[in-house]
Biopython code that builds the backbone (N, CA, C, O; Angstrom):
import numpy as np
from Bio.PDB.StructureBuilder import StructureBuilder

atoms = [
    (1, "UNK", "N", (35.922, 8.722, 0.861)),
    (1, "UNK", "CA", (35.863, 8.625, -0.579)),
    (1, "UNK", "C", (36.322, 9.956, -1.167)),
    (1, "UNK", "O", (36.410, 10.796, -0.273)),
    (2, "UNK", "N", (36.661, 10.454, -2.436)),
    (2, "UNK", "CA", (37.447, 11.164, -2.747)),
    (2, "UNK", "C", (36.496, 11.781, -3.726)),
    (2, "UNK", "O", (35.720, 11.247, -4.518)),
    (3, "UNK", "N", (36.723, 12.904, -3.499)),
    (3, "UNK", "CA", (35.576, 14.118, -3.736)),
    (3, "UNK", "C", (35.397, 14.440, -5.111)),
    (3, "UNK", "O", (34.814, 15.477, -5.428)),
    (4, "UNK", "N", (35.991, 13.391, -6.225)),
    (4, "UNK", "CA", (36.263, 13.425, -7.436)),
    (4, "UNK", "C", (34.952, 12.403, -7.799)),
    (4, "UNK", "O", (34.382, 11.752, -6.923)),
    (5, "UNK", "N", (34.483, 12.360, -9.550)),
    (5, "UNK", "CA", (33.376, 11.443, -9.187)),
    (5, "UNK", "C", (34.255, 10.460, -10.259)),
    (5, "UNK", "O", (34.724, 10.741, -11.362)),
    (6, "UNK", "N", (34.284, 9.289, -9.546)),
    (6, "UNK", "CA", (34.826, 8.423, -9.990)),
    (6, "UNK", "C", (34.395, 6.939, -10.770)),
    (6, "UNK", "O", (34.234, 6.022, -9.964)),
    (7, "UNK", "N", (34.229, 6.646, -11.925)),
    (7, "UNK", "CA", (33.796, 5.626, -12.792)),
    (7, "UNK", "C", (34.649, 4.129, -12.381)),
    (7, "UNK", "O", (35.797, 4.036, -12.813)),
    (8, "UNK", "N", (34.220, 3.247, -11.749)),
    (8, "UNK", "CA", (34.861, 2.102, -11.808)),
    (8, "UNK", "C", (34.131, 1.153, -12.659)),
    (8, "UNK", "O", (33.651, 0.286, -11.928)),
    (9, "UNK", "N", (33.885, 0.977, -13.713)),
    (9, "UNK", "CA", (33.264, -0.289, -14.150)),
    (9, "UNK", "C", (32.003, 0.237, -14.520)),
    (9, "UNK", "O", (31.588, 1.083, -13.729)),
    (10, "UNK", "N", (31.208, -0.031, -15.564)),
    (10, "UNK", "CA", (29.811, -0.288, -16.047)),
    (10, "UNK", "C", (29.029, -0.849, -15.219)),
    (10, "UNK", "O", (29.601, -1.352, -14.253)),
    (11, "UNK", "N", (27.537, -0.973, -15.267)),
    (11, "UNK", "CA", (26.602, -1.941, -14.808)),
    (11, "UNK", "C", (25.409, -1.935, -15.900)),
    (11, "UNK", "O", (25.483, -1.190, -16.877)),
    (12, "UNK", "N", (24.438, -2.693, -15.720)),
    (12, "UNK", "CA", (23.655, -3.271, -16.594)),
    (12, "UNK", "C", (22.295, -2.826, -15.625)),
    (12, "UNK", "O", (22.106, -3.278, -14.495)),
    (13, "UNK", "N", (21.203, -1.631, -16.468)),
    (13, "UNK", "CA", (19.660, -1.906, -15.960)),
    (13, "UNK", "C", (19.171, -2.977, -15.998)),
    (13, "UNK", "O", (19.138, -3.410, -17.150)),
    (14, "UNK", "N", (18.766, -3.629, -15.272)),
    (14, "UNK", "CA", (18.094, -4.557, -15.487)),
    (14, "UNK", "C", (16.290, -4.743, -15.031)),
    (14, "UNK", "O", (15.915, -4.425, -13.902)),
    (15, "UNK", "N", (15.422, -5.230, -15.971)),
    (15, "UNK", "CA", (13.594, -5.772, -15.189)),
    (15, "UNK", "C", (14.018, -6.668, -14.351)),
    (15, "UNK", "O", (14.808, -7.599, -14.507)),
    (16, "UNK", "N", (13.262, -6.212, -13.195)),
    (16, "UNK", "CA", (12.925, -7.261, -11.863)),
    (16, "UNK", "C", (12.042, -6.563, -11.239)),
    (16, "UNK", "O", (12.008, -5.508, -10.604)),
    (17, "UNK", "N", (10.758, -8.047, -11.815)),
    (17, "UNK", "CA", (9.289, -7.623, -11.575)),
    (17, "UNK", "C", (8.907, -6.185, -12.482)),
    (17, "UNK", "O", (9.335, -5.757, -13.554)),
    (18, "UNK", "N", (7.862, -5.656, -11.475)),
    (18, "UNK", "CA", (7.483, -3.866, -12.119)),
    (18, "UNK", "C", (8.309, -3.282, -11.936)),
    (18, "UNK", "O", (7.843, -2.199, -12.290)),
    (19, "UNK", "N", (9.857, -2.954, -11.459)),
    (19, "UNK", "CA", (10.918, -2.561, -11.580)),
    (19, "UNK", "C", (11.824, -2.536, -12.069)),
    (19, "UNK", "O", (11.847, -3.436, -12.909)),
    (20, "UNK", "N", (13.015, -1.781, -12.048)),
    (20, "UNK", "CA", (14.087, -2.342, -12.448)),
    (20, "UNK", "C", (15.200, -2.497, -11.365)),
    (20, "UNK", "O", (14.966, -2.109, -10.221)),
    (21, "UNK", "N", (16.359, -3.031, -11.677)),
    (21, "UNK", "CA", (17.629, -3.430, -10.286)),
    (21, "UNK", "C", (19.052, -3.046, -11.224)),
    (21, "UNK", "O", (18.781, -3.160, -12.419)),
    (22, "UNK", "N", (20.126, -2.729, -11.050)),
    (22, "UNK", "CA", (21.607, -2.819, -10.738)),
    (22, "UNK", "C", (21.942, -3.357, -10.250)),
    (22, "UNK", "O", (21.129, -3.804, -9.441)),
    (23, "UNK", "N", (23.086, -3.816, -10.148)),
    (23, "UNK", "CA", (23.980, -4.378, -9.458)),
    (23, "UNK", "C", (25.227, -3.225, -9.143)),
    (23, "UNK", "O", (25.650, -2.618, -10.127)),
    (24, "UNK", "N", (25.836, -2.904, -7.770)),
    (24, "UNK", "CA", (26.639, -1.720, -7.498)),
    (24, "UNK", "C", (28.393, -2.740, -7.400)),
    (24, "UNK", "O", (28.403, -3.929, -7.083)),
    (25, "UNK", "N", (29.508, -2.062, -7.693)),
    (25, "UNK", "CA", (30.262, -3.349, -8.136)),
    (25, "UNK", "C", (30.845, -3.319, -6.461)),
    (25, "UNK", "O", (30.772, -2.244, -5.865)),
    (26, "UNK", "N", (31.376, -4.446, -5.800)),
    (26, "UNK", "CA", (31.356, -4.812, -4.548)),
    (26, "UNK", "C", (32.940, -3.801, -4.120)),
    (26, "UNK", "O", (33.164, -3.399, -2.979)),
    (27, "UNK", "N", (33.741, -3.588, -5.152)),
    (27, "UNK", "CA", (35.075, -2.328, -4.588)),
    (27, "UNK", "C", (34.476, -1.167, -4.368)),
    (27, "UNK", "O", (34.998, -0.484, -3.487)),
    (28, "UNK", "N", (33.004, -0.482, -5.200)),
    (28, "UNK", "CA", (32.214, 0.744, -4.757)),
    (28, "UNK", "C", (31.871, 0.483, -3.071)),
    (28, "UNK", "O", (32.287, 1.133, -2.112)),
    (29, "UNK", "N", (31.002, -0.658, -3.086)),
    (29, "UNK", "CA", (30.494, -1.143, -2.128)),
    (29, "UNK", "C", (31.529, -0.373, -0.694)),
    (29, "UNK", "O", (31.244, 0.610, -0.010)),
    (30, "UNK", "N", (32.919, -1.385, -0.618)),
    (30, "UNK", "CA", (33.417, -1.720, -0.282)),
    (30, "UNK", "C", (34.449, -0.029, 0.463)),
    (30, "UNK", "O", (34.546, 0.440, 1.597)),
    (31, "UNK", "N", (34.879, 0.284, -0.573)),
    (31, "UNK", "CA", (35.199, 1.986, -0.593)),
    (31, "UNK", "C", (34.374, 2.857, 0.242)),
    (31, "UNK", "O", (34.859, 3.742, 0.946)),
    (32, "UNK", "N", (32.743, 2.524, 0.135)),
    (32, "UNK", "CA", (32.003, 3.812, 0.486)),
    (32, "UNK", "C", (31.737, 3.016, 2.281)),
    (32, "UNK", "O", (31.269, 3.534, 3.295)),
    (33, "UNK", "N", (32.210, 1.762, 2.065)),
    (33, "UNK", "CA", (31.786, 1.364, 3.876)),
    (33, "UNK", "C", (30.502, 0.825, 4.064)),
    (33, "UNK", "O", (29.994, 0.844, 5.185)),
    (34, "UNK", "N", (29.801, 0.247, 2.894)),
    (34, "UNK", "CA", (28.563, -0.025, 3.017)),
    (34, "UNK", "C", (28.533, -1.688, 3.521)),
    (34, "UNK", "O", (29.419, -2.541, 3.465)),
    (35, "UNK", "N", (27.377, -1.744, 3.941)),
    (35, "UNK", "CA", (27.156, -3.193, 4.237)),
    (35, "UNK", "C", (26.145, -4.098, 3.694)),
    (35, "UNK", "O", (25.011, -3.618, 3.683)),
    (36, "UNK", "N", (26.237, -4.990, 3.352)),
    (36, "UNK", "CA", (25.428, -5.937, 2.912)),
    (36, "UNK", "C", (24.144, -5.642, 3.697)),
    (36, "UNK", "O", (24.120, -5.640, 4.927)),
    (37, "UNK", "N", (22.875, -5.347, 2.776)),
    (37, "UNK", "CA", (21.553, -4.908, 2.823)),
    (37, "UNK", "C", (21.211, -3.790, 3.481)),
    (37, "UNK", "O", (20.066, -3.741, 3.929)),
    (38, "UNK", "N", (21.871, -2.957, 3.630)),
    (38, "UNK", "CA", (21.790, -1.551, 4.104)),
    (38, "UNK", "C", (20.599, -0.867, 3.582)),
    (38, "UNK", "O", (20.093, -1.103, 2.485)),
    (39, "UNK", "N", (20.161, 0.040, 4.482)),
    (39, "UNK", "CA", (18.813, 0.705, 3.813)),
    (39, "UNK", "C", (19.446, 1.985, 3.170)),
    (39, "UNK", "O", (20.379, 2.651, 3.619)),
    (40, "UNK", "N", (18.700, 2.189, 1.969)),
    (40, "UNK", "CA", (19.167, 3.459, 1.346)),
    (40, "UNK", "C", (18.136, 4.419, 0.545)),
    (40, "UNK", "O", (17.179, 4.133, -0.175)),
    (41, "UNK", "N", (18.660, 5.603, 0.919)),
    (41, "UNK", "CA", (17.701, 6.565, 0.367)),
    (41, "UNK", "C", (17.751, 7.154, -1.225)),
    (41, "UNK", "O", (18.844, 7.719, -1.270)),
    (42, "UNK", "N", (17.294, 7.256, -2.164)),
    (42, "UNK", "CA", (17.352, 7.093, -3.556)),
    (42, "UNK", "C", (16.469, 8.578, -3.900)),
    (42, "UNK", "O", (15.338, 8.940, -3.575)),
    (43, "UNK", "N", (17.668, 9.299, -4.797)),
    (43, "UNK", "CA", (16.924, 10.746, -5.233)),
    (43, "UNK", "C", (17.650, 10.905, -6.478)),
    (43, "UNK", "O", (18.741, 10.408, -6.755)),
    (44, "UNK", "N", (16.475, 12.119, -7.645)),
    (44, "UNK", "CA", (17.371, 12.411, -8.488)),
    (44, "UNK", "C", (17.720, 13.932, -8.150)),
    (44, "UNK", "O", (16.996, 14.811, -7.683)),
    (45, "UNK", "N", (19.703, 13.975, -8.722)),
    (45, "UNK", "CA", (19.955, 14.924, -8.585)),
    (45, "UNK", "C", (20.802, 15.377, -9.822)),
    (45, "UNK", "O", (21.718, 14.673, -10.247)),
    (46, "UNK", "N", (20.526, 16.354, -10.279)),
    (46, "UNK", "CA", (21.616, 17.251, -11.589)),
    (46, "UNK", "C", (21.333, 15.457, -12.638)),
    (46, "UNK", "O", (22.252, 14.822, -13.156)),
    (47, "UNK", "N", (19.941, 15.086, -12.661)),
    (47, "UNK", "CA", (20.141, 14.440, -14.154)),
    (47, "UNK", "C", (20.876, 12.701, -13.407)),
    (47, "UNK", "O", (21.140, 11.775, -14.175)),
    (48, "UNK", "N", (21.073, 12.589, -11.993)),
    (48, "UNK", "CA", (21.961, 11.376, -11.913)),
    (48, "UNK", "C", (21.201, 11.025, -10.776)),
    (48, "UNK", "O", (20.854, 11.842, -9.923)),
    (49, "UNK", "N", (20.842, 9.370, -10.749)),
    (49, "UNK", "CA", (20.578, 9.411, -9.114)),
    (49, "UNK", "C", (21.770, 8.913, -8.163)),
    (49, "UNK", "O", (22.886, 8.518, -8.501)),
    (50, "UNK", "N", (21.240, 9.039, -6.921)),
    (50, "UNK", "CA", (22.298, 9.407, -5.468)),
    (50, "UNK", "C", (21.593, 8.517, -4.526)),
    (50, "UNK", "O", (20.421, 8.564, -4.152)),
    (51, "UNK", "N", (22.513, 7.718, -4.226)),
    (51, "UNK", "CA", (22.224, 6.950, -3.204)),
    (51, "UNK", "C", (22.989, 7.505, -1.924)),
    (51, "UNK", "O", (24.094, 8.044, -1.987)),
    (52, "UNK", "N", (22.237, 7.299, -0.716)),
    (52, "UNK", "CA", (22.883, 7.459, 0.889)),
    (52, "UNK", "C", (22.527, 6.499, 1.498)),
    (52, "UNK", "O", (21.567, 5.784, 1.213)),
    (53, "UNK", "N", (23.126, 6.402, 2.235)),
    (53, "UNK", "CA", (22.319, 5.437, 3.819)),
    (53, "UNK", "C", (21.520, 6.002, 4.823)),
    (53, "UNK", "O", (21.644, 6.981, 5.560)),
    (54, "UNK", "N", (20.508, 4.970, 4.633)),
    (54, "UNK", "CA", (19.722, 6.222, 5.484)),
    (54, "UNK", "C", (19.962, 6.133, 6.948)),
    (54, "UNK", "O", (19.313, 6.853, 7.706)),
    (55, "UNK", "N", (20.929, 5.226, 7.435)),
    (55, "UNK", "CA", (21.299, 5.089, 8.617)),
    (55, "UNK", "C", (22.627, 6.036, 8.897)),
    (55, "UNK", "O", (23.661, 5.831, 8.261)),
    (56, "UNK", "N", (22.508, 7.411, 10.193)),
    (56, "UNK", "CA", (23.460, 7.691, 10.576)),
    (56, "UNK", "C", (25.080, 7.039, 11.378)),
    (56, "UNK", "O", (25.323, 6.479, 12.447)),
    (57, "UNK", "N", (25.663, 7.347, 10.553)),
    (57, "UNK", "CA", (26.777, 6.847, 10.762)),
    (57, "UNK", "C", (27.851, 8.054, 11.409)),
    (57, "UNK", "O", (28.373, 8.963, 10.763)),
    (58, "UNK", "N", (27.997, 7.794, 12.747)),
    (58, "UNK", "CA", (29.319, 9.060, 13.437)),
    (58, "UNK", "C", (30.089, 9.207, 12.620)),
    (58, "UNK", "O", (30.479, 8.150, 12.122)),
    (59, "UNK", "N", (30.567, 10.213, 12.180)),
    (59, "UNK", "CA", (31.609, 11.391, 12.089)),
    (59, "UNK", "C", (33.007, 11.306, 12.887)),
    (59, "UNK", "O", (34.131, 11.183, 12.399)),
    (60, "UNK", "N", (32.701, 11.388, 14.016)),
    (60, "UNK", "CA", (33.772, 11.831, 14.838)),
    (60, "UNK", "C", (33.654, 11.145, 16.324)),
    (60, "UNK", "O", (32.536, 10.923, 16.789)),
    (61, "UNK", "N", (34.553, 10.898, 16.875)),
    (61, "UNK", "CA", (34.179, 10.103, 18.437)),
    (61, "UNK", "C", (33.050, 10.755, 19.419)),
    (61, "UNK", "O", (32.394, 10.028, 20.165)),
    (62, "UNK", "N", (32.860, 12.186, 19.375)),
    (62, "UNK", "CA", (31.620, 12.914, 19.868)),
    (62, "UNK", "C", (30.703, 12.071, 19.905)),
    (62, "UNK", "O", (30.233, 11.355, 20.789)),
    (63, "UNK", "N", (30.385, 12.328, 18.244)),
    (63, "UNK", "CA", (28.947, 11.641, 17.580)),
    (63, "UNK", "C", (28.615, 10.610, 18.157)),
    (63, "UNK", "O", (27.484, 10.483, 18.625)),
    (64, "UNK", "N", (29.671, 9.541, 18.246)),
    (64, "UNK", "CA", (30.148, 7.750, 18.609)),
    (64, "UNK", "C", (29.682, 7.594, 19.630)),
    (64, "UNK", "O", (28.873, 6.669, 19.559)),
    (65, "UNK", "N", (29.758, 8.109, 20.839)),
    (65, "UNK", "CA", (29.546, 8.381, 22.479)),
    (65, "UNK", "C", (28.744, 8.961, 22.929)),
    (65, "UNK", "O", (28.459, 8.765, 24.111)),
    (66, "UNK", "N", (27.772, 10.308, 21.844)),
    (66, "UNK", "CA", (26.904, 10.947, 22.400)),
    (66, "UNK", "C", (25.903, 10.925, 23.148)),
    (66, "UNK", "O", (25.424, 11.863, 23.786)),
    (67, "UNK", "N", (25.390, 9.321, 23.060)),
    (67, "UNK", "CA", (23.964, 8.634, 23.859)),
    (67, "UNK", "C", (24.494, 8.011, 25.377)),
    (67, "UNK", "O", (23.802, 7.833, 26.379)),
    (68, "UNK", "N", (26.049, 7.729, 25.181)),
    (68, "UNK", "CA", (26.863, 7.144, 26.078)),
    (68, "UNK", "C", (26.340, 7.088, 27.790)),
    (68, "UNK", "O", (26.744, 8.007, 28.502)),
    (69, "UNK", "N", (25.673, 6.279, 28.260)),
    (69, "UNK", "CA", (25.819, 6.482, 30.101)),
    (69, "UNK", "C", (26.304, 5.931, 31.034)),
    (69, "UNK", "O", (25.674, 4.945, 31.416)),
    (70, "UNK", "N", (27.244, 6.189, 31.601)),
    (70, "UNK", "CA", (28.215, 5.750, 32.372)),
    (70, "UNK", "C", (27.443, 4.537, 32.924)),
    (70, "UNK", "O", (26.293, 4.963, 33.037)),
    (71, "UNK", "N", (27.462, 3.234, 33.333)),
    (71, "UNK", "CA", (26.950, 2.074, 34.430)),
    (71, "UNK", "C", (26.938, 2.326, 35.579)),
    (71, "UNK", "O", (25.969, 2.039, 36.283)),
    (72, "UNK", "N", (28.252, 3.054, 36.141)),
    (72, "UNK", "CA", (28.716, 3.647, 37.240)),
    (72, "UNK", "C", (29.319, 1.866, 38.044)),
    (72, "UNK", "O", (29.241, 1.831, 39.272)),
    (73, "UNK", "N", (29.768, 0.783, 37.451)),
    (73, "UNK", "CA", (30.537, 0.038, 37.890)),
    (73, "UNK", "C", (32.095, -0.031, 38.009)),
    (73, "UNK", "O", (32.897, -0.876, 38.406)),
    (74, "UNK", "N", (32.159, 1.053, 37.563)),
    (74, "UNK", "CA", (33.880, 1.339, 37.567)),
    (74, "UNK", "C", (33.990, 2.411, 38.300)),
    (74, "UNK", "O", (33.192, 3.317, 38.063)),
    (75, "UNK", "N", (35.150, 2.628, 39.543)),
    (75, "UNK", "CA", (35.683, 4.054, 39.994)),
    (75, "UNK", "C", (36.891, 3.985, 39.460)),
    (75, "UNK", "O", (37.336, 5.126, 39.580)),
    (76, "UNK", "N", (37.493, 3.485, 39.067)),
    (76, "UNK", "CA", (39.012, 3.372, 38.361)),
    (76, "UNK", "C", (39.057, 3.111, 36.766)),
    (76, "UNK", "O", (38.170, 2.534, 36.138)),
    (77, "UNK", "N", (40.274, 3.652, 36.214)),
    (77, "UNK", "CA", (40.600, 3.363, 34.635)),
    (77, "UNK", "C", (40.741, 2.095, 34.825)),
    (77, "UNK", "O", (40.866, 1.794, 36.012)),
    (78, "UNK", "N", (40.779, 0.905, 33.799)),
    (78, "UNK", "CA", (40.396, -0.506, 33.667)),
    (78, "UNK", "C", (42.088, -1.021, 33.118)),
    (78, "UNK", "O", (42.461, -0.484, 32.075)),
    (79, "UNK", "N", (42.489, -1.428, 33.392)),
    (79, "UNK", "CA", (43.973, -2.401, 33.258)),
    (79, "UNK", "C", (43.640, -2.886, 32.133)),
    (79, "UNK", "O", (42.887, -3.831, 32.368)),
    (80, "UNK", "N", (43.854, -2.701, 30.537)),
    (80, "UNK", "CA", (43.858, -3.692, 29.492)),
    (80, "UNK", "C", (45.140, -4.249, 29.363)),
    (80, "UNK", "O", (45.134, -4.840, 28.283)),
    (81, "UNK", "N", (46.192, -4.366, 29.878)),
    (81, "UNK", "CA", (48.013, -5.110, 29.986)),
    (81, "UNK", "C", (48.555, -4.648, 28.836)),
    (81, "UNK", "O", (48.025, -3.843, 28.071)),
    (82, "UNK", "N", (49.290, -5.005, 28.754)),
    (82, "UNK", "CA", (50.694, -4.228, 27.507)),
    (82, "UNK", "C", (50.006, -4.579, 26.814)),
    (82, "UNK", "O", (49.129, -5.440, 26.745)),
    (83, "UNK", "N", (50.912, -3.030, 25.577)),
    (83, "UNK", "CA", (50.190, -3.223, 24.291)),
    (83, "UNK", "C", (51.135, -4.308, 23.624)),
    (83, "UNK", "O", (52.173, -4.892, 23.936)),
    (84, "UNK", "N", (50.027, -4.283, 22.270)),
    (84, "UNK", "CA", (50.243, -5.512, 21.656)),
    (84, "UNK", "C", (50.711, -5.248, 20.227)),
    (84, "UNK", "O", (51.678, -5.753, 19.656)),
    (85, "UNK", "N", (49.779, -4.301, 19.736)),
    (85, "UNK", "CA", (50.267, -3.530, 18.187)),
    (85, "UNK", "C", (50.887, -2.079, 17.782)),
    (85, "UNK", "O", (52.056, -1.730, 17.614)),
    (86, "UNK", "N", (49.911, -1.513, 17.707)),
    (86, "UNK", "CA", (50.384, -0.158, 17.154)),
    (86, "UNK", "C", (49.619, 0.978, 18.068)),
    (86, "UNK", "O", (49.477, 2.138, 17.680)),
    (87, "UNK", "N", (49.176, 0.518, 19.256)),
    (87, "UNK", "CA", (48.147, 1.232, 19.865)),
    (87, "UNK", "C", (49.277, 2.750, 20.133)),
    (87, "UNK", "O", (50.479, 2.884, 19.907)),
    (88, "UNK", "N", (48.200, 3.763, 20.726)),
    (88, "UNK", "CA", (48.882, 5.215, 21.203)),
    (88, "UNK", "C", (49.230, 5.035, 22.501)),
    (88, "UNK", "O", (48.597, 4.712, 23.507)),
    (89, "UNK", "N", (50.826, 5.419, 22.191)),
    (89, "UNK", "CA", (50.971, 5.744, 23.939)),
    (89, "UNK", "C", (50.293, 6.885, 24.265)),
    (89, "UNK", "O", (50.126, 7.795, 23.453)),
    (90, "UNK", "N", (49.644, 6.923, 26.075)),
    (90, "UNK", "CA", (49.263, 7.628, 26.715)),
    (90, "UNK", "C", (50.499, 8.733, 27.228)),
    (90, "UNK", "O", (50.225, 9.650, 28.002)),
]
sb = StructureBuilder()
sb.init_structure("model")
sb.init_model(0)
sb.init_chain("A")
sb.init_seg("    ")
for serial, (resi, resn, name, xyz) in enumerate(atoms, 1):
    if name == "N":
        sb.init_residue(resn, " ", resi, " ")
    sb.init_atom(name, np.array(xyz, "f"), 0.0, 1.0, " ", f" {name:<3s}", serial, name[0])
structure = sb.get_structure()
């Protein structure tokens, strides 16, 4: 997402129950990578609130693999056959 703060569209406070709800518009949604019912963490900051996920999400292939443990059923690289799209040559 782009480090600019960016306005797409209005939304409406709305009562539901002793609360209140928004609606976030589904291209925000959609942009920031979120998923349908995601847990999120809710703070105020500088006057605005800020939503995150409170679920870590990798960074970088490190992050992705870090828990990673080999099975140890493979001694060889695995044959996936010619590529098909846009993959990297080795």
């Amino acid at each position: 997402m782009s480090e600019f703060i960016k306005e797409d569209g209005e939304t409406k406070l709305s009562k539901w129950g002793n609360s209140n709800a928004t609606r976030i518009p589904s291209n925000l949604v959609k942009e920031l990578g979120w998923k349908d019912n995601e847990n999120l963490s809710i703070k105020i900051e500088n006057n605005s609130l800020v939503l995150k996920p409170t679920s870590h999400r990798p960074t970088n292939i490190h992050e992705l693999f870090a828990g990673w443990k080999d099975d140890g059923k493979r001694d060889t690289e695995m044959n996936w056959g010619e590529s098909k799209g846009n993959e990297l040559k080795w």
